[in-house]
N, C-alpha and C positions, 0 to 999 in steps of 0.2 A: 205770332210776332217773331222775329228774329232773334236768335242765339247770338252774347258775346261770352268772351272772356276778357277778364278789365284785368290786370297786373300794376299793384303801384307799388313805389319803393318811396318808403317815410325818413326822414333823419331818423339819426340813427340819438341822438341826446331827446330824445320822448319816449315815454315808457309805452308798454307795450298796452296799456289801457288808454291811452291818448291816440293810439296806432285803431282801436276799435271804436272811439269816437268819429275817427275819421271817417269809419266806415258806415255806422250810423249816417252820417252826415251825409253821404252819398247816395247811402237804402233811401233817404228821404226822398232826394231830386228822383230818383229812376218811379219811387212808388206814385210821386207829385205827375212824375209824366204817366203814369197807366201800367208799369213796368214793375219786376220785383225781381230779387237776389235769389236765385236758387241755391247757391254753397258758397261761403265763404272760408276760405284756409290760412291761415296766418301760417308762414311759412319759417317765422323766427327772424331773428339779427343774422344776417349771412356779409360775408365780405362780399363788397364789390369787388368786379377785374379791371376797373381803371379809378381815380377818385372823382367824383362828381361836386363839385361843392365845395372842394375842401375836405368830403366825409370819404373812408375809407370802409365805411359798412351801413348797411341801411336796412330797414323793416321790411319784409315782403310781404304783399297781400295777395292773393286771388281771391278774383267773384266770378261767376257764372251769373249771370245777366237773361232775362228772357224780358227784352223792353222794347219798344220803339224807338225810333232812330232818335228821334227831339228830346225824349228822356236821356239815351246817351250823351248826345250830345252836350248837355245841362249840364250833367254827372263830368262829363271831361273837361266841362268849362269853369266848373268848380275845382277839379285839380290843379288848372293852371291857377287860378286865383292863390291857393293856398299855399303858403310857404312850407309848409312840413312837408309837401310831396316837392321827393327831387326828380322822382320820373313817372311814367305812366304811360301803359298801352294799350288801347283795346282793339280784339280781335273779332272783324264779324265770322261764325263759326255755322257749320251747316246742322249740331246738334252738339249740346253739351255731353261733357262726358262724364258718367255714373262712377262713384265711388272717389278715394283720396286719388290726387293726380301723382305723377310720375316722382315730382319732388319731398314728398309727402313719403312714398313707399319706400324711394330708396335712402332716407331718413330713417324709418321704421325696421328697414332691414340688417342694419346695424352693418359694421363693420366685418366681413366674411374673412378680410387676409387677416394672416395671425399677427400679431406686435411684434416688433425685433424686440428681443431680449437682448442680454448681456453676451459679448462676442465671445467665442471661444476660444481656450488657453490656446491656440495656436501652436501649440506645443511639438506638432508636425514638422513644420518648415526647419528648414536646415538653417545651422548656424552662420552668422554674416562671416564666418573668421574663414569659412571652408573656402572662400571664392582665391581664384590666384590676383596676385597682384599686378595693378591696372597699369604701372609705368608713367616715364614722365608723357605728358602730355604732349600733341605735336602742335607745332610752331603753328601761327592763324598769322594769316596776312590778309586783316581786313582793309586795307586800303588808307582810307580817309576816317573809314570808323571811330569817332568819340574824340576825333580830333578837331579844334578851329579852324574853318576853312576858310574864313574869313582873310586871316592873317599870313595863312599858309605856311606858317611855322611850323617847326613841329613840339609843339609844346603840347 
């Protein structure tokens, strides 16, 4: 049978057990067609890069799919039915891939740069008082600059 990978993004006001009902929901149509989930990864509430919806964050799911194409198909036509998914993709793939995916690891890997702390007394830089003095400014002849042209006064 053929490999996908299915990705759906859920509102983000359902909790994240209603996010696994969905998925249930889903296991059914693919197992109904002959097909079964080999991983599923809930990937957390992440922000969106545009809003969809109205929503500015949403549930991620991944599944790893090894189904028939009429099962997916079923599976994808139950997304669209369902209000709680605002998106969804599925990819045909030439074999799944073994272990946590990419999003998963660099999650796990935690954050490697250090935090900014508090800035330093600065205490280096020379005093504003050392600079010499800047002088009057020279004359700007902007033209018509910030005037009404209208009237051509110069008001």
């Amino acid at each position: 049978m053929p490999y996908y990978e299915s990705v759906f993004i859920a509102r983000p006001d359902i909790s994240s057990a209603q996010v696994d009902g969905l998925v249930e929901t889903f296991e059914k149509a693919i197992a109904g067609g002959g097909g079964s989930i080999q991983k599923k990864e809930y990937w957390g509430l992440r922000n969106l890069s545009y809003r969809i919806k109205k929503n500015r964050k949403g549930h991620y799911m991944l599944m790893n799919i090894d189904a028939p194409a009429d099962a997916v198909a079923e599976m994808e036509r139950q997304m669209r039915i369902n209000e709680d998914v605002m998106r969804h993709m599925t990819l045909r793939v030439d074999e799944l891939e073994e272990g946590p995916s990419v999003i998963i690891q660099n999650k796990d890997r935690g954050d490697e740069r250090p935090r900014r702390g508090p800035r330093p007394d600065r205490g280096d830089r020379p005093d504003r008082g050392d600079r010499p003095e800047r002088g009057p400014r020279p004359d700007f002849d902007g033209g018509d600059f910030g005037r009404n042209r209208d009237k051509g006064d110069d008001a």
